[in-house]
C-alpha positions, 0 to 999 in steps of 0.5 A: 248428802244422805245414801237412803235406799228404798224399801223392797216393794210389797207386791211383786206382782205389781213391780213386774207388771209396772216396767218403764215405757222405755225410749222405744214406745215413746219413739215409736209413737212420736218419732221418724222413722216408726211415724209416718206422714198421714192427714187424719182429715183427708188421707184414708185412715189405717185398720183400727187396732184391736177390735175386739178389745173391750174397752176403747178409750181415746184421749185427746188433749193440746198439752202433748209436746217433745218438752212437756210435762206431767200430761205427756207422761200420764198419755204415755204411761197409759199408752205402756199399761194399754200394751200390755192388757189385749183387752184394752185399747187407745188412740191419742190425738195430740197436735204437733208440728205436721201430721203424722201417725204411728202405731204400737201394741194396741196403742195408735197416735194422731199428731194433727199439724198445729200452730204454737200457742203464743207466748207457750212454747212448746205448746200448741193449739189443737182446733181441727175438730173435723179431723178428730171426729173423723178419727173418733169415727173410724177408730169408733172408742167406747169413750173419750177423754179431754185433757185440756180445758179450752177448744180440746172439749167442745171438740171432743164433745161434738165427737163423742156425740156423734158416735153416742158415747160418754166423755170425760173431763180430766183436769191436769190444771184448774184454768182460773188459777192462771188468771191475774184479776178477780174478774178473770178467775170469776170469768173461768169459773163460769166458764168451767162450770159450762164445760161440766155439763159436757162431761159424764165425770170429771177426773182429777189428781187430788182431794184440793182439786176436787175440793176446789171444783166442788165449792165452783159448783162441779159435783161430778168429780173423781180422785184419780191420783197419778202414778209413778215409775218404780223402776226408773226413779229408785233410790239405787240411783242415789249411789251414784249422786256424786258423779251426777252432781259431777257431769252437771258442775254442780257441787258435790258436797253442798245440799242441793235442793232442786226443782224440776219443771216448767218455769211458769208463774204459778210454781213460784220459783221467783218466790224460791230464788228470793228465798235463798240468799236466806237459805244459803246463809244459814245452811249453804245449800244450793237451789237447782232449777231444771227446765225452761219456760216463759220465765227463765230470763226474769229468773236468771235476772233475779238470781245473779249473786245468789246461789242459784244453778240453772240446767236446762230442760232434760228430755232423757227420762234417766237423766231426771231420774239421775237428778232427782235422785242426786237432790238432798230435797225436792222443792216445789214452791206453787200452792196450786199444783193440781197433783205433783208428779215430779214431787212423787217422782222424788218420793220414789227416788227416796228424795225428800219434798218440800211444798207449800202448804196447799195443792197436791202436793202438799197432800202428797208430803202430808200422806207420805210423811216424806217432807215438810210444807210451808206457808204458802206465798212465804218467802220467810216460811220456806227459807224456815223450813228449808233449813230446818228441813236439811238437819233433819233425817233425810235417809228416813224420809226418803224411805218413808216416801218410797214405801208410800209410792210403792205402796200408792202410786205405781202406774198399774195401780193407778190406771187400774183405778182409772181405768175401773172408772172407764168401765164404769162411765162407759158401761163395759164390763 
């Protein structure tokens, strides 16, 4: 496997600024003993942070769990880059599994007691509307943001209209490309072209998915392309693959191709697994699946006999950094990825991707140069160019895709931008 190490970064101010959030902000918003019970409905509510800040965003979304992904880490990075500006503040509202708040460095979170979405694990629906206006009144932001498509926006709407501000829309995922029919897809077009009217602006990671709300009719988009931590997903942590790929039983000395995430239909892993037995017989790679989700039995079904690990869902931030960096390549197989962040988390590992040739993450390959792409939906395609992929130079393009993260996507730079277009939105200087 290939030792690349990356590029020194090219703004040293930028590398200062951008410090990982660490498990202690993370647990000093989530967990006991720093959270405490509170109804946000009932209970009198604590003295908002900052008062004085100048800009006041609260966010709001049901795609915030203990095991979740890419949006709890976009809530999080911003909840890091808030404590470190006195000028800014936030409140989250996110459900969970009892009420409870907590509170950090001009940084507040509201965990509203929800039920489990069915079938979603470990998601859970957010429908207390009362209490999120309650909250939005007392913490009184200059705007709020709605990251999740279905109840979460009508709600925050009703709250935004209340206290006379404007709210914006962000959409980590597009809702039709969930759905099976041509009937649904139509039925969630619709219905997003109703929610637009809800929203001053409407943010998205990527120029597809700001292409794919443009030809639905959705005219007020933005690109706002997420960001990394520079620090935690380095390329020094490749010097150290062997024993991670060691403490996990996978093999030391094949090509480890990896993907890490939620095992849902829309990242097709069924279409990787199925095109591996071609890939191994022609390189003698090893596919890696790091995660959980509704499809892991189909899939543990579909890769017996093949060369297929399966490691469980990793909520240590160092240990999927460890992994990605231990990875010759980072696949990542669905062809409607609104941004990508685990792909550009290899990038700035100095791991390879390699991504169907549509979504965002194929504009990050593309941007980056740090990969290859292949036919969408082709199991044949992405067997081709796996293999051709491993004999190229992996230690280049991993370098390649670690200056392009540096260069693009470090969090201070990305909720730089975001947070211009706050401003902007809410008429704050």
């Amino acid at each position: 496997m290939s030792d690349g190490r990356g590029a020194a970064t090219n703004a040293a101010a930028v590398a200062e600024a951008a410090r990982p959030i660490g498990p202690s902000l993370a647990g000093r918003l989530l967990d006991p003993p720093h959270a405490r019970p509170l109804d946000p409905g009932r209970d009198p509510l604590p003295p908002p942070l900052r008062p004085g800040a100048a800009l006041g965003v609260l966010d709001v979304t049901k795609w915030f769990g203990p095991s979740t992904g890419g949006v709890r880490t976009y809530l999080l990075e911003k909840a890091a880059y808030v404590t470190r500006d006195p000028r800014l503040r936030q409140v989250l509202v996110v459900p969970g599994a009892r009420d409870l708040v907590a509170d950090a460095d001009g940084v507040r979170c509201y965990q509203l007691r929800s039920p489990p979405v069915p079938g979603q694990a470990p998601y859970r629906l957010l429908l207390r509307g009362g209490a999120l206006r309650r909250v939005a009144g007392h913490e009184r932001p200059h705007l709020i943001e709605a990251g999740s498509p279905l109840l979460v926006p009508w709600m925050a709407a009703r709250a935004a209209r209340a206290l006379g501000v404007p709210l914006v829309g962000f959409h980590h995922g597009l809702l039709p490309h969930g759905m099976r029919s041509h009937a649904a897809r139509a039925a969630a077009w619709r219905y997003l072209r109703r929610l637009d009217h809800l929203f001053a602006v409407t943010l998205v990671g990527s120029d597809f998915a700001a292409a794919e709300l443009r030809a639905a009719g959705i005219t007020r988009t933005v690109r706002a392309p997420l960001g990394v931590d520079l620090d935690r997903f380095h390329p020094d942590r490749r010097l150290r693959a062997r024993a991670v790929r060691r403490a996990h039983g996978l093999p030391e000395d094949a090509p480890l191709v990896g993907f890490v995430g939620r095992f849902a239909g829309e990242k097709r892993l069924e279409l990787a697994v199925g095109a591996w037995p071609a890939v191994a017989r022609r390189s003698c790679a090893v596919l890696v699946l790091v995660g959980d989700g509704p499809r892991r039995a189909r899939l543990e079904r579909l890769a017996a006999g093949v060369p297929v690990r399966f490691l469980p869902f990793q909520r240590d931030r160092d240990a999927v950094a460890d992994l990605i960096a231990s990875f010759d390549l980072l696949l990542s197989a669905g062809e409607i990825e609104t941004f990508g962040l685990a792909a550009l988390e290899a990038m700035a590992c100095g791991t390879p991707v390699l991504s169907a040739d549509r979504g965002g993450v194929a504009e990050l390959v593309q941007r980056s140069g740090a990969g290859r792409t292949f036919a969408a939906g082709s199991a044949a395609a992405l067997a081709d160019e796996a293999c051709a992929l491993l004999r190229e130079d992996l230690a280049a393009l991993g370098r390649a895709g670690r200056a392009y993260a540096e260069r693009e996507h470090a969090w201070e730079v990305a909720f730089g931008r975001i947070f211009a277009i706050y401003a902007e939105v809410a008429g704050r200087r």
